[in-house]
N, C-alpha and C positions, 0 to 999 in steps of 0.2 A: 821793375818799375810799375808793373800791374800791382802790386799789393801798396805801394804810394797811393798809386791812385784813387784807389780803394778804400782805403783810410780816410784820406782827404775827400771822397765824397761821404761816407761815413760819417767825420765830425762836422763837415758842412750842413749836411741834413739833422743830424743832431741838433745844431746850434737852432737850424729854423724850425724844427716841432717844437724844442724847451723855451725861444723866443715867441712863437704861439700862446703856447700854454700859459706863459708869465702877463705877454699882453690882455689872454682873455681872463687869466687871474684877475689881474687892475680893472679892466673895463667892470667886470662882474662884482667887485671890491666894493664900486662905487655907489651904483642905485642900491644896490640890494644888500648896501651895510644897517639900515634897519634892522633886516629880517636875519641877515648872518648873524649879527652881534646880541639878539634878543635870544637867539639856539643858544650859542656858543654861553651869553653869560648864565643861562640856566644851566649849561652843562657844564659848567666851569667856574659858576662861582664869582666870578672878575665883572669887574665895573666898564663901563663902556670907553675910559679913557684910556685903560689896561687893554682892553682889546684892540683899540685902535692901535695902540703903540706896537702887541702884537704882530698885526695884520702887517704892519709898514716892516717890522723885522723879518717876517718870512717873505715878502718882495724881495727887500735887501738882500736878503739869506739867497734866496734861490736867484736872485740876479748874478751876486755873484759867483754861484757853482755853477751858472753857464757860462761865463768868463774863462773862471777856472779851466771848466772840466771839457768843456767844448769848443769856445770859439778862440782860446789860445792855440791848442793843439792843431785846430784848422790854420790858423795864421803859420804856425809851425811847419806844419806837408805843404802850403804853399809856395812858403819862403823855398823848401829845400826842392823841391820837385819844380 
């Protein structure tokens, strides 16, 4: 039962450093889409409508591989433990 539990605090804490990270992504997304998007389109070439669209896919993207990859498997060791 000790390796359950273990897991399950594992993908629990998982879930809240990747749900950090994604919230400080958005927070930081916002004011400082100026200054990201003026790097980014010199270094990339892409217009600012292209980048915004980017920006919203990699949220999307990485919201969902914490669903995925972390706070399902948590709901998982809960259910069963």
């Amino acid at each position: 039962m000790s390796s359950l539990e273990t897991l399950r605090a594992f993908f629990g804490w998982c879930t809240v450093i990747n749900m950090g990270i994604l919230l400080i992504a958005g927070i930081v997304a916002g004011p400082m889409r100026g200054v990201v998007s003026g790097i980014h389109a010199k270094m990339y070439g892409l217009g600012e409508a292209d980048l915004s669209r980017a920006y919203f896919q990699y949220l999307a993207h990485y919201k969902t591989a914490i669903f995925v990859f972390n706070l399902v498997p948590y709901i998982a060791l809960v259910i069963i433990a």
